[in-house]
mmCIF file of the protein (N, C-alpha, C, O) and its ligand, coordinates in Angstrom:
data_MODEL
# 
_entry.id   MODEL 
# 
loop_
_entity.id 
_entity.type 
_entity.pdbx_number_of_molecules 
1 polymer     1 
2 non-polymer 1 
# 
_entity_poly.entity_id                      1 
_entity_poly.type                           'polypeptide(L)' 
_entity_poly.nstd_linkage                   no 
_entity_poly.nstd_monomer                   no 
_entity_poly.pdbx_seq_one_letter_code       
;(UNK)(UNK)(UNK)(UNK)(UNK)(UNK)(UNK)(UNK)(UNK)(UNK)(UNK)(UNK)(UNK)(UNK)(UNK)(UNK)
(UNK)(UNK)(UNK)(UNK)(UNK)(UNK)(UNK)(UNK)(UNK)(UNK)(UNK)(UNK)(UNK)(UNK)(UNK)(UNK)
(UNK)(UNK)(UNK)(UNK)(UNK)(UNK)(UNK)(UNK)(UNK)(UNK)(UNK)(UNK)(UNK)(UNK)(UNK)(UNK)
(UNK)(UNK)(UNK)
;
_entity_poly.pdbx_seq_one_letter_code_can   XXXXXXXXXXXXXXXXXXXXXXXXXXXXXXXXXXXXXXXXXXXXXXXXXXX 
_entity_poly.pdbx_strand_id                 A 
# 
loop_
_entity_poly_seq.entity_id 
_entity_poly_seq.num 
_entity_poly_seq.mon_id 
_entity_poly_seq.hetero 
1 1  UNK n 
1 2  UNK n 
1 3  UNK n 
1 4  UNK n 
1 5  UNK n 
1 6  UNK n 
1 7  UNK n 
1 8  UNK n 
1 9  UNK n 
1 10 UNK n 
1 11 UNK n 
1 12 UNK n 
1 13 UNK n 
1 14 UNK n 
1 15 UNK n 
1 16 UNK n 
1 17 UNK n 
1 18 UNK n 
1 19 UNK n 
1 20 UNK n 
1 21 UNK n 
1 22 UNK n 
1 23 UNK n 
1 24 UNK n 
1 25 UNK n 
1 26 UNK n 
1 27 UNK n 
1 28 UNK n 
1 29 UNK n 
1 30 UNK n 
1 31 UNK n 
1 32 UNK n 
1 33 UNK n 
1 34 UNK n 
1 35 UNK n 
1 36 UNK n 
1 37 UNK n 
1 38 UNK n 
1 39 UNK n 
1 40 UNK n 
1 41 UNK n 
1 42 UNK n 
1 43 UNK n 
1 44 UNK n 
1 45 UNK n 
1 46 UNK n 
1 47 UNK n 
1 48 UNK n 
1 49 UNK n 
1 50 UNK n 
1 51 UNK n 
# 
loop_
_struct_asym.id 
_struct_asym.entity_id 
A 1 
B 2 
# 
loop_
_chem_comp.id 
_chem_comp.type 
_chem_comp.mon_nstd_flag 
UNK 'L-peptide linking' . 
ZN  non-polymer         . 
# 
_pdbx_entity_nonpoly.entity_id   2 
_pdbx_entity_nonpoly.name        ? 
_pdbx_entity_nonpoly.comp_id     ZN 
# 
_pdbx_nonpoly_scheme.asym_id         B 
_pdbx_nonpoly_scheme.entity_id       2 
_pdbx_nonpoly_scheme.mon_id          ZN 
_pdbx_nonpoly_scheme.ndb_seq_num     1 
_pdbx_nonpoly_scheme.pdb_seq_num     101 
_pdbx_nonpoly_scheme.auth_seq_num    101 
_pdbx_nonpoly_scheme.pdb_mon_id      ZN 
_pdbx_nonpoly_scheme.auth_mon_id     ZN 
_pdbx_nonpoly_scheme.pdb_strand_id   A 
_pdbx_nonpoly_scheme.pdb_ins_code    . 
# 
loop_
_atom_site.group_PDB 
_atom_site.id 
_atom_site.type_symbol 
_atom_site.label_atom_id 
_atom_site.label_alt_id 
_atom_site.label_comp_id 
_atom_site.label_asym_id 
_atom_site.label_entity_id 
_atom_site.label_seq_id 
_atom_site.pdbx_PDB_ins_code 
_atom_site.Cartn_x 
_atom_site.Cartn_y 
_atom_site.Cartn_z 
_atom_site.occupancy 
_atom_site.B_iso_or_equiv 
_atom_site.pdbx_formal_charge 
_atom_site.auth_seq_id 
_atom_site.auth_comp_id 
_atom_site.auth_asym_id 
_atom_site.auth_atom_id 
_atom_site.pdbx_PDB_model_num 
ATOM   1   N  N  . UNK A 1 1  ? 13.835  19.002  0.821  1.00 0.00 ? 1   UNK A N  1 
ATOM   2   C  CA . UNK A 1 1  ? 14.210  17.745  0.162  1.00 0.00 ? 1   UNK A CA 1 
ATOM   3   C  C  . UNK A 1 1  ? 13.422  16.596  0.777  1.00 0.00 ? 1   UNK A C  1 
ATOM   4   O  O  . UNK A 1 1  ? 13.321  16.478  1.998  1.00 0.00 ? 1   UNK A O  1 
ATOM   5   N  N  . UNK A 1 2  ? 12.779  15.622  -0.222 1.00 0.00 ? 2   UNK A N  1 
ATOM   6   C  CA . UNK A 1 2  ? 12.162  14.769  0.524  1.00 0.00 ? 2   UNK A CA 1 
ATOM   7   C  C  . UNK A 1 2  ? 12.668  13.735  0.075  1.00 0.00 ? 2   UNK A C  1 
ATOM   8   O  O  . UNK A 1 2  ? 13.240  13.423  -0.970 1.00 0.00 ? 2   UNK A O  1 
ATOM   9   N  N  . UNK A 1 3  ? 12.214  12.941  1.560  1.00 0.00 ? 3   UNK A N  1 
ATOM   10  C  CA . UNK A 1 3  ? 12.872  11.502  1.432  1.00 0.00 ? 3   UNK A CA 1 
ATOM   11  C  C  . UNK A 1 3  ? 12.239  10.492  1.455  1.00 0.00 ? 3   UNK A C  1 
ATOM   12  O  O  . UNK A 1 3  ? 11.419  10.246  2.339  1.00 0.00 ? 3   UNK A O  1 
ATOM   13  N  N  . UNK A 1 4  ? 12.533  9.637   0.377  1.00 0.00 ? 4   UNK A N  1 
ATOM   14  C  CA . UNK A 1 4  ? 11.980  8.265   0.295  1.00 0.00 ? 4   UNK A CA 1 
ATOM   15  C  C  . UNK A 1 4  ? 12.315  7.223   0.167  1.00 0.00 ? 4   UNK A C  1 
ATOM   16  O  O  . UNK A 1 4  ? 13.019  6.802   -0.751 1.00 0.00 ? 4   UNK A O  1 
ATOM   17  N  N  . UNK A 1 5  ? 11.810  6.535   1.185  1.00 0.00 ? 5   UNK A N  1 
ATOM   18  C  CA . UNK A 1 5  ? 11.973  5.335   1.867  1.00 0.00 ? 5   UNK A CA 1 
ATOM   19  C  C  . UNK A 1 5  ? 11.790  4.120   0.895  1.00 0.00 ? 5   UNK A C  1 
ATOM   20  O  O  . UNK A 1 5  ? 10.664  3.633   0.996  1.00 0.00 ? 5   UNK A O  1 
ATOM   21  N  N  . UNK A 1 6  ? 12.557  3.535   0.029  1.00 0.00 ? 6   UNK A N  1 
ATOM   22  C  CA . UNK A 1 6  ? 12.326  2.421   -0.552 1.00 0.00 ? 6   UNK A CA 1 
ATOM   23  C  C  . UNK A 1 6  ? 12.545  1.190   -0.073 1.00 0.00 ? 6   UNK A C  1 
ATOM   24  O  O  . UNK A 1 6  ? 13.229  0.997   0.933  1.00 0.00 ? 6   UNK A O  1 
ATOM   25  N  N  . UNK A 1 7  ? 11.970  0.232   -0.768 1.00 0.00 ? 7   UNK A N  1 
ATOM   26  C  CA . UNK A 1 7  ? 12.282  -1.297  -0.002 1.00 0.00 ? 7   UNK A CA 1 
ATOM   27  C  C  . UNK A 1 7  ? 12.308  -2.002  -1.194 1.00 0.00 ? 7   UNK A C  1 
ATOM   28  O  O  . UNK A 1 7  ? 11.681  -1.816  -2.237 1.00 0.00 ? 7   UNK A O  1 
ATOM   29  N  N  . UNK A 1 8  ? 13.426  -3.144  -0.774 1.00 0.00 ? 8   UNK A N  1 
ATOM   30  C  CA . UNK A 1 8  ? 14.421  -3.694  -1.727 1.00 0.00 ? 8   UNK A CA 1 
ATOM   31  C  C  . UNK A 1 8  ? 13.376  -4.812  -1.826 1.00 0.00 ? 8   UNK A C  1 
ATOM   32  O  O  . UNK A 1 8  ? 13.036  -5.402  -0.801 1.00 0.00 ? 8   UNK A O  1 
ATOM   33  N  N  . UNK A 1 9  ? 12.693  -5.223  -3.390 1.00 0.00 ? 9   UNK A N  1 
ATOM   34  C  CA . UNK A 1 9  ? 11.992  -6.693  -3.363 1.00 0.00 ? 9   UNK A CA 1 
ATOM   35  C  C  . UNK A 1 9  ? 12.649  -7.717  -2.997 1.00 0.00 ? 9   UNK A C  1 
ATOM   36  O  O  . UNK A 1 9  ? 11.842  -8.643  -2.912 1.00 0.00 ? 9   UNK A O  1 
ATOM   37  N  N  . UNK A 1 10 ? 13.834  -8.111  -2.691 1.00 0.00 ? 10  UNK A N  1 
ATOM   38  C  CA . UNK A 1 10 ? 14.666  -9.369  -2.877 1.00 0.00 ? 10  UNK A CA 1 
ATOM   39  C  C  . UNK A 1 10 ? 14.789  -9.891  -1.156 1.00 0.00 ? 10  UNK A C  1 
ATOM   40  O  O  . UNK A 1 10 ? 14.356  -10.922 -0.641 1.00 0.00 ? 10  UNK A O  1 
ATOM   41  N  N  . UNK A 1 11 ? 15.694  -8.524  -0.421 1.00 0.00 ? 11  UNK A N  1 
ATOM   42  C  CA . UNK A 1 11 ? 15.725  -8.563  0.764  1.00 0.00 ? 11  UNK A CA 1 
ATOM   43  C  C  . UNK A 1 11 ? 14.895  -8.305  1.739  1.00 0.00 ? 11  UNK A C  1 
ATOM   44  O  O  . UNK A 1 11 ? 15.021  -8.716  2.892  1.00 0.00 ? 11  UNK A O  1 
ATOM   45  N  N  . UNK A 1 12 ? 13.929  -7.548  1.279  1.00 0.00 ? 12  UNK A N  1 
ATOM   46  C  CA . UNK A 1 12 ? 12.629  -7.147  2.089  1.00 0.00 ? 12  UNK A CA 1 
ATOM   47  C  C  . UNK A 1 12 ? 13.729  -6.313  3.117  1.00 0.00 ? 12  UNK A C  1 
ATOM   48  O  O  . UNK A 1 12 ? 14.072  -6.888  4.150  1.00 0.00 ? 12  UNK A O  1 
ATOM   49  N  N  . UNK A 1 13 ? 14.156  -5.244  2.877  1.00 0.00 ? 13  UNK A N  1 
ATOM   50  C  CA . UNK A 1 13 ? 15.227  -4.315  3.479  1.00 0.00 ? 13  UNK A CA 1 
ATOM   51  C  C  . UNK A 1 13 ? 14.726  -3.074  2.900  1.00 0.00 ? 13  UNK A C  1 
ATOM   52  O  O  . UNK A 1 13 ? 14.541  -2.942  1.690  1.00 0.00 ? 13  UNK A O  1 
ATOM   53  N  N  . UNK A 1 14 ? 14.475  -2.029  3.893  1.00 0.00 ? 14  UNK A N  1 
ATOM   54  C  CA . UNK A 1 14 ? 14.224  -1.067  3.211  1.00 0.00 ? 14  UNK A CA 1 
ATOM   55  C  C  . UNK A 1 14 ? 15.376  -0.118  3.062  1.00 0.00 ? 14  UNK A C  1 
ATOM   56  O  O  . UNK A 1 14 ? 16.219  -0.135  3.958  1.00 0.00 ? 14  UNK A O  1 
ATOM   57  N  N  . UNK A 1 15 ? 15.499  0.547   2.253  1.00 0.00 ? 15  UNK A N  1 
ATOM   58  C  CA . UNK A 1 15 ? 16.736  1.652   1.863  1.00 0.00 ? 15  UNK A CA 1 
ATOM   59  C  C  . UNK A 1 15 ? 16.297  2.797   1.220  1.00 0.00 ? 15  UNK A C  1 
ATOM   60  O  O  . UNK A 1 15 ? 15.280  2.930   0.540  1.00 0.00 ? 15  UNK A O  1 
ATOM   61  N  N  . UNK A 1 16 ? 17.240  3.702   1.522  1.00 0.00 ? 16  UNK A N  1 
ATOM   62  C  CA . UNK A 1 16 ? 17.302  5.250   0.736  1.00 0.00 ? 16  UNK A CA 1 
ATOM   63  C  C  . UNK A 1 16 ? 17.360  5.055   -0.464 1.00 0.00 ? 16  UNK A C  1 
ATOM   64  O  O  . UNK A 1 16 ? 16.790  5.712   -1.335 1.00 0.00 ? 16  UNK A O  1 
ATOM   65  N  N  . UNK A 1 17 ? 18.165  3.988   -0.621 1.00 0.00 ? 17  UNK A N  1 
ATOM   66  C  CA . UNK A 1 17 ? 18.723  3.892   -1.935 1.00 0.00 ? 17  UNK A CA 1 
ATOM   67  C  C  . UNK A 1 17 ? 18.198  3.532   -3.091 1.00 0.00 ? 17  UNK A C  1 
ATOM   68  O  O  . UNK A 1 17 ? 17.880  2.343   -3.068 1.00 0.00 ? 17  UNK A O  1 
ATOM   69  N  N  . UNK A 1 18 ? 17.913  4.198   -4.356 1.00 0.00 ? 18  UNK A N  1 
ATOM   70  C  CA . UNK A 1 18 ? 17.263  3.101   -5.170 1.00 0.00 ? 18  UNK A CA 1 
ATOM   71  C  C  . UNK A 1 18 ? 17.726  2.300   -5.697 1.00 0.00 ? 18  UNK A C  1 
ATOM   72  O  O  . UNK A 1 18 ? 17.008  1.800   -6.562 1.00 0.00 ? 18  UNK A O  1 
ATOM   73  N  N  . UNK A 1 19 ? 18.901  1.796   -5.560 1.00 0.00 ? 19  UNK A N  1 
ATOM   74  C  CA . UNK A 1 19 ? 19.134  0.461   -5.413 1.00 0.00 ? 19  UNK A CA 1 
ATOM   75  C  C  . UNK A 1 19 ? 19.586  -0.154  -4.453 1.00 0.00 ? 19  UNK A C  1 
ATOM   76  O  O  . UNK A 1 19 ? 20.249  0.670   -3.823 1.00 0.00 ? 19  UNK A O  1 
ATOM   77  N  N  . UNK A 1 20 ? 19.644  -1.489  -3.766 1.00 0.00 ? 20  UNK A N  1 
ATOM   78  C  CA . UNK A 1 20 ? 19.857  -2.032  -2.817 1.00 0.00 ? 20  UNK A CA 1 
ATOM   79  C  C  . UNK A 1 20 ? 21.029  -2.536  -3.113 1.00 0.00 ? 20  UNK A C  1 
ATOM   80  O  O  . UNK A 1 20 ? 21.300  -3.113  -4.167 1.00 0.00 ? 20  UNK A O  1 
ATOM   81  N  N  . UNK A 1 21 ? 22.294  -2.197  -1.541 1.00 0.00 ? 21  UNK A N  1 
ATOM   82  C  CA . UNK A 1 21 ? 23.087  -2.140  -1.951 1.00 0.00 ? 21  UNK A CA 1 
ATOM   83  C  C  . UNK A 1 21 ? 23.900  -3.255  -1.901 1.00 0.00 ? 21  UNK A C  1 
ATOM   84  O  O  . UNK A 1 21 ? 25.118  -3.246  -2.079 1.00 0.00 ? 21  UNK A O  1 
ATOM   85  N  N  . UNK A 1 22 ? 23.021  -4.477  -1.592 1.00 0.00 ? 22  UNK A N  1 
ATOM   86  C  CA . UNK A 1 22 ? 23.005  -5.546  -0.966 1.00 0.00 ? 22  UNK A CA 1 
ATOM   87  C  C  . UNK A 1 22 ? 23.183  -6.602  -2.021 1.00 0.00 ? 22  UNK A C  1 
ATOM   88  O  O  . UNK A 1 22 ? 24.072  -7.452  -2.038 1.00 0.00 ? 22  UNK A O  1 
ATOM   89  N  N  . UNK A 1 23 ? 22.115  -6.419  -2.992 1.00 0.00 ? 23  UNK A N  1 
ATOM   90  C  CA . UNK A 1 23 ? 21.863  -7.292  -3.962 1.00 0.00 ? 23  UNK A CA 1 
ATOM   91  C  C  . UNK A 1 23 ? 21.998  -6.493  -5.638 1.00 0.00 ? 23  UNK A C  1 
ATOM   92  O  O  . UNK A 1 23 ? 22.234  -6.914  -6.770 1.00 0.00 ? 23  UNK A O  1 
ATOM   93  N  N  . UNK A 1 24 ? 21.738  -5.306  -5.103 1.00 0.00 ? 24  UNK A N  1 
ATOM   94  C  CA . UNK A 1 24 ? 21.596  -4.278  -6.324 1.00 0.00 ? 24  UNK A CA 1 
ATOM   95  C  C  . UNK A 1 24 ? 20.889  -4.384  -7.286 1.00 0.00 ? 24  UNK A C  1 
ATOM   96  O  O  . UNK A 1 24 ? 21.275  -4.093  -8.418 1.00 0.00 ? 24  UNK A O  1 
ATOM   97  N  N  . UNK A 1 25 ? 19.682  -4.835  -7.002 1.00 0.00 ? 25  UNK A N  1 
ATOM   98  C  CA . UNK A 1 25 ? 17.756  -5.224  -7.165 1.00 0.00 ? 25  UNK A CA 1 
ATOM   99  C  C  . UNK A 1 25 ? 17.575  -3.318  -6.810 1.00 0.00 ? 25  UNK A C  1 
ATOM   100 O  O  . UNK A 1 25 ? 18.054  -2.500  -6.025 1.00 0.00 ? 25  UNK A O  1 
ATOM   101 N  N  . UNK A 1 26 ? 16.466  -3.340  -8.076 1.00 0.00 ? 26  UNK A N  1 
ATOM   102 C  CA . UNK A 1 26 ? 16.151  -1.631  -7.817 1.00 0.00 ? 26  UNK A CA 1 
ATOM   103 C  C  . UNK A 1 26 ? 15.154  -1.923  -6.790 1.00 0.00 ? 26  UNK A C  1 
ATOM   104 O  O  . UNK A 1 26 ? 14.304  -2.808  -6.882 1.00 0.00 ? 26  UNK A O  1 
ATOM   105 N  N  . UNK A 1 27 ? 15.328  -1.035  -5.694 1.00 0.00 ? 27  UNK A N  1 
ATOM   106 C  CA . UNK A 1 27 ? 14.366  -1.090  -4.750 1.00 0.00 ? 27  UNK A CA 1 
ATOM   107 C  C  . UNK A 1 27 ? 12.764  -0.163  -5.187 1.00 0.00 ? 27  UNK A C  1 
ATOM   108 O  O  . UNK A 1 27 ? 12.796  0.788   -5.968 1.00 0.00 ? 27  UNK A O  1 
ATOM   109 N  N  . UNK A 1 28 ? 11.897  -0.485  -4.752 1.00 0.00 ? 28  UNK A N  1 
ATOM   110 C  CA . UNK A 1 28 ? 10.215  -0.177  -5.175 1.00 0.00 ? 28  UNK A CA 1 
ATOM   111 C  C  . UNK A 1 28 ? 9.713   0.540   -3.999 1.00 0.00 ? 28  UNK A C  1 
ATOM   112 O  O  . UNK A 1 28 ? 10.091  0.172   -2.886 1.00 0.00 ? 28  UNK A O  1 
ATOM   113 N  N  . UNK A 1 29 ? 8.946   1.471   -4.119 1.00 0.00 ? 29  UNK A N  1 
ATOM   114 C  CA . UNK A 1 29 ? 8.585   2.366   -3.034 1.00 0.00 ? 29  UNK A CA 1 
ATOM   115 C  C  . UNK A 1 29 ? 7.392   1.231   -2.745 1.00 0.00 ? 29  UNK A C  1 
ATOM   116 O  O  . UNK A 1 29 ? 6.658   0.624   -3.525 1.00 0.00 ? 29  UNK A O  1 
ATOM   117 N  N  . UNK A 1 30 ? 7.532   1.200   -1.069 1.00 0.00 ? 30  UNK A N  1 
ATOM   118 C  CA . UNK A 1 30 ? 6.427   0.481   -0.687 1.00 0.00 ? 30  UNK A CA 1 
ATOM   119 C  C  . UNK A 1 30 ? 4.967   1.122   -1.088 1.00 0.00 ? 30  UNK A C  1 
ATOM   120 O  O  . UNK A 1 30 ? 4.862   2.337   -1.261 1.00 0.00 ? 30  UNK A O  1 
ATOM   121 N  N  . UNK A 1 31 ? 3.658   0.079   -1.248 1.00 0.00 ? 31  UNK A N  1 
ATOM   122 C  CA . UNK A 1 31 ? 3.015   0.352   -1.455 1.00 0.00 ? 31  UNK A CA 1 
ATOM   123 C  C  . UNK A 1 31 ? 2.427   0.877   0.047  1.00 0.00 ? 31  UNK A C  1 
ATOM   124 O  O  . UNK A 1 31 ? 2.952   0.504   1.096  1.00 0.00 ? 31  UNK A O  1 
ATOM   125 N  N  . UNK A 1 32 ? 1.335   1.738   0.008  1.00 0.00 ? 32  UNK A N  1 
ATOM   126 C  CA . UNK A 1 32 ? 0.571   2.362   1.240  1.00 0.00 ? 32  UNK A CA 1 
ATOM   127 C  C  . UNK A 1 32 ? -0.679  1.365   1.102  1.00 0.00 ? 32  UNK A C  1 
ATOM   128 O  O  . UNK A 1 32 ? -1.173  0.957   0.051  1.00 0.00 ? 32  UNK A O  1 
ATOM   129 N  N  . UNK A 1 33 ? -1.023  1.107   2.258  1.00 0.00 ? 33  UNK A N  1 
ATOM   130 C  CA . UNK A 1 33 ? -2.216  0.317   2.590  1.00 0.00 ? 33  UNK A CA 1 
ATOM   131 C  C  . UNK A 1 33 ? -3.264  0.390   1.399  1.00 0.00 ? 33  UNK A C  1 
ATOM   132 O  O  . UNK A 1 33 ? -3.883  1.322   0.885  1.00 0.00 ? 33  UNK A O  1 
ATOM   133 N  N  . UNK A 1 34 ? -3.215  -0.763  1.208  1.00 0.00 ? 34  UNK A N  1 
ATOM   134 C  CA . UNK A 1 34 ? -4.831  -0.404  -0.256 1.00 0.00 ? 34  UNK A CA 1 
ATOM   135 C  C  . UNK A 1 34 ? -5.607  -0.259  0.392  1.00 0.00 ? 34  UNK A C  1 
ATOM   136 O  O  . UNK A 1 34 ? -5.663  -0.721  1.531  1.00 0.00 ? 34  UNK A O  1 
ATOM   137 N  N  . UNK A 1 35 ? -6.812  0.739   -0.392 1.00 0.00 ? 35  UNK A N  1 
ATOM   138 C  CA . UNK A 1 35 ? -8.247  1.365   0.209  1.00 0.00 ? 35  UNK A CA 1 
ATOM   139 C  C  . UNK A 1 35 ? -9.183  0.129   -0.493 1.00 0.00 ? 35  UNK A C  1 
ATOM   140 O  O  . UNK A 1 35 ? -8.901  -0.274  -1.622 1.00 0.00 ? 35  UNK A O  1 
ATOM   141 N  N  . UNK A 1 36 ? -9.970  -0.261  0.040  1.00 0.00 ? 36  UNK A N  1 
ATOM   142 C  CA . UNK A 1 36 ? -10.806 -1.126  -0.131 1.00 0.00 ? 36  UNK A CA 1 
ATOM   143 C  C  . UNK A 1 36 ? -11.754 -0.705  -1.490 1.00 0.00 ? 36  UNK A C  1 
ATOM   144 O  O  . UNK A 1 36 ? -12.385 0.351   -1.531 1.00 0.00 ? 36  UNK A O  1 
ATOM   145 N  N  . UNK A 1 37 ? -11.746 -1.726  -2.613 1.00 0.00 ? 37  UNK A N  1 
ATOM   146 C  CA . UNK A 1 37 ? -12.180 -1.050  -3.637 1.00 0.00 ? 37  UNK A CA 1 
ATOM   147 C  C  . UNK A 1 37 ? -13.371 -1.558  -4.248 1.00 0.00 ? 37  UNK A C  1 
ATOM   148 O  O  . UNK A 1 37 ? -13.795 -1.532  -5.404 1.00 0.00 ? 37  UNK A O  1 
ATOM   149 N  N  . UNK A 1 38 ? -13.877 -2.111  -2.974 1.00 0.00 ? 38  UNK A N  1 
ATOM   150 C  CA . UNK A 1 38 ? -15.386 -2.160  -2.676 1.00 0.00 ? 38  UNK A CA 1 
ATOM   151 C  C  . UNK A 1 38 ? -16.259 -1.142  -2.557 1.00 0.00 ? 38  UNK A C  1 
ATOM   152 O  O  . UNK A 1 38 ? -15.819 -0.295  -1.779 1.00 0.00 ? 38  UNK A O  1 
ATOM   153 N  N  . UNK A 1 39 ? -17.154 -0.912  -2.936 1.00 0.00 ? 39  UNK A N  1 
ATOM   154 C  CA . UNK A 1 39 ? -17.846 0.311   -3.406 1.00 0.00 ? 39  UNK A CA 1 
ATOM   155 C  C  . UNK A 1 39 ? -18.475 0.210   -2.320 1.00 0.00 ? 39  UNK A C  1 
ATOM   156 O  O  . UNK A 1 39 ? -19.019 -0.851  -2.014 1.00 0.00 ? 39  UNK A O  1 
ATOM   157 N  N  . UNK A 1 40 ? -18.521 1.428   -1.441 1.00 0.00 ? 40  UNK A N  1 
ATOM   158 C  CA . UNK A 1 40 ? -19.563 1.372   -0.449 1.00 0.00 ? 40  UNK A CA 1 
ATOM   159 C  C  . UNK A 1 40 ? -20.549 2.483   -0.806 1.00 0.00 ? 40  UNK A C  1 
ATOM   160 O  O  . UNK A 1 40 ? -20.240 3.580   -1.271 1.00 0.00 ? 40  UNK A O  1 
ATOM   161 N  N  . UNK A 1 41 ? -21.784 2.042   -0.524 1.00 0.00 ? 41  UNK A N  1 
ATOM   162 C  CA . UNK A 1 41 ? -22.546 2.964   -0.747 1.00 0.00 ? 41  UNK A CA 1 
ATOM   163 C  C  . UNK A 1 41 ? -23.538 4.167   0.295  1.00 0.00 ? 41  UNK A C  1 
ATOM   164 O  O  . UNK A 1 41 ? -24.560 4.843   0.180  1.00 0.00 ? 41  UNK A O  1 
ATOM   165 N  N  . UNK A 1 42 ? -22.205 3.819   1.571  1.00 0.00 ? 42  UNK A N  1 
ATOM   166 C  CA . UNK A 1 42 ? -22.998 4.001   2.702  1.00 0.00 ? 42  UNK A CA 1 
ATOM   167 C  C  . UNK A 1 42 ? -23.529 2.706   3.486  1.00 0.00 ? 42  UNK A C  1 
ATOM   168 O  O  . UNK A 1 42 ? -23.634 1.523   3.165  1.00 0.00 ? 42  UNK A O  1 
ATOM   169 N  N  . UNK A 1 43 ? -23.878 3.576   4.887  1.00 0.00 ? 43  UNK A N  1 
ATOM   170 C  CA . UNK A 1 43 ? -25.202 2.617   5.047  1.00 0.00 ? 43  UNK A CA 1 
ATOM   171 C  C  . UNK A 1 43 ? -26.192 2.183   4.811  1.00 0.00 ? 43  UNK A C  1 
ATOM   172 O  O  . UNK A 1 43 ? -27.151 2.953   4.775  1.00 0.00 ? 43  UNK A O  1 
ATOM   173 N  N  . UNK A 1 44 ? -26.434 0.430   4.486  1.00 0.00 ? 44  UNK A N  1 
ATOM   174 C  CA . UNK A 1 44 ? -27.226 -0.068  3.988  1.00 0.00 ? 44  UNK A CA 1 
ATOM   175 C  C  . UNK A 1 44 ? -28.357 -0.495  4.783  1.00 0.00 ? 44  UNK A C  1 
ATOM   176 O  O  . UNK A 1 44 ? -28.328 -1.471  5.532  1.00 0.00 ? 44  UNK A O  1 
ATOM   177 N  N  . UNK A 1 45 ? -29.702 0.522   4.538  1.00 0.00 ? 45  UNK A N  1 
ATOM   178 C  CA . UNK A 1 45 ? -30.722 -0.085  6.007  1.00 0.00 ? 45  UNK A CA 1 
ATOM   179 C  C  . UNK A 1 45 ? -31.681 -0.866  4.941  1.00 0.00 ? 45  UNK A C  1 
ATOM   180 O  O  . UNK A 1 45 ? -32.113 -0.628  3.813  1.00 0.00 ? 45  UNK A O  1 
ATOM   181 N  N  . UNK A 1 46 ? -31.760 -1.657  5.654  1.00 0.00 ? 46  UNK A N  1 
ATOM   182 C  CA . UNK A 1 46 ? -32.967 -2.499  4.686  1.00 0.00 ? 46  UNK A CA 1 
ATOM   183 C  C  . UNK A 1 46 ? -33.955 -2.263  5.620  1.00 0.00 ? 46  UNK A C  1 
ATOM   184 O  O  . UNK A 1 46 ? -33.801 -2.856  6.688  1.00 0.00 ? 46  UNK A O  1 
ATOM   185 N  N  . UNK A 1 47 ? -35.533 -1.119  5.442  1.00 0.00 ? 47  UNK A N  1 
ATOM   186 C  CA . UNK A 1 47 ? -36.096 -1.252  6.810  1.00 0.00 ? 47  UNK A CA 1 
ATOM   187 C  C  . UNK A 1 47 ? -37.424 -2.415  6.240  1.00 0.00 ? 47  UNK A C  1 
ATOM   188 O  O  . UNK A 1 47 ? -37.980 -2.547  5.150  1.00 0.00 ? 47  UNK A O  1 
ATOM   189 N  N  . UNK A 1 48 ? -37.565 -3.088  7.499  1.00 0.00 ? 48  UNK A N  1 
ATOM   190 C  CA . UNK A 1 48 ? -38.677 -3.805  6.863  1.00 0.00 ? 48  UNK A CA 1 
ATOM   191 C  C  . UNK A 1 48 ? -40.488 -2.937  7.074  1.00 0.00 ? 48  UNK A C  1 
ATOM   192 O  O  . UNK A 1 48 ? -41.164 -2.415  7.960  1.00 0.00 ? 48  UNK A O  1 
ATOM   193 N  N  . UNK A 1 49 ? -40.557 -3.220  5.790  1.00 0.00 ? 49  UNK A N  1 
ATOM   194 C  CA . UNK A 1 49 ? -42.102 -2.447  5.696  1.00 0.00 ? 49  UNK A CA 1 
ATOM   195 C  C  . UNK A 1 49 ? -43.341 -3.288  7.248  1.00 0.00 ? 49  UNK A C  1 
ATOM   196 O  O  . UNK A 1 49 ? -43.787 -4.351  7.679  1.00 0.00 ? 49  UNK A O  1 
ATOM   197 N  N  . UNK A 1 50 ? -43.332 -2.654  7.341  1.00 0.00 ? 50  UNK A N  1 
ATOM   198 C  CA . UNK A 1 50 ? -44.513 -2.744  8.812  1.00 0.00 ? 50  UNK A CA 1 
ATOM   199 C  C  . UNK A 1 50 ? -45.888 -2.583  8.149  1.00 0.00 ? 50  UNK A C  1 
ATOM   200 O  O  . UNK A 1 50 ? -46.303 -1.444  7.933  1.00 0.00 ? 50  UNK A O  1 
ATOM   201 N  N  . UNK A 1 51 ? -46.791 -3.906  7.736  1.00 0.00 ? 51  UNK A N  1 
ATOM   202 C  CA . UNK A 1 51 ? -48.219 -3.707  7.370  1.00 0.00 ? 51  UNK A CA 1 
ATOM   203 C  C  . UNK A 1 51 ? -49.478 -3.513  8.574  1.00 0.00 ? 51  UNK A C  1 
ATOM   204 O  O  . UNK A 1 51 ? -50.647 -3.350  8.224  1.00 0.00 ? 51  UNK A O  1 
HETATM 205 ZN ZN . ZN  B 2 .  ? 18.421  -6.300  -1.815 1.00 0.00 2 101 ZN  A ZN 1 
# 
């Protein structure tokens, strides 16, 4: 059985519950760290041409 940890938008309280039992606002599964959705393309070497 898994468990998830919700957090109440109103109280900033997190709970089991999906609803908070506080305000009884449906609580929202926190979001996980956003991944940066900047495109990386790697490392960027700019080498400079040597004449
Ligand atoms: Zn609440």
């Amino acid at each position: 059985m898994k468990t998830e940890i919700l957090k109440c938008p109103k109280c900033l309280e997190y709970t089991l519950n999906k609803k908070c039992k506080e305000c009884n606002t449906d609580a929202l599964t926190p979001k996980p760290a956003k991944f940066s959705l900047e495109d990386r393309y790697g490392p960027y070497r700019r080498l400079s041409k040597k004449q």
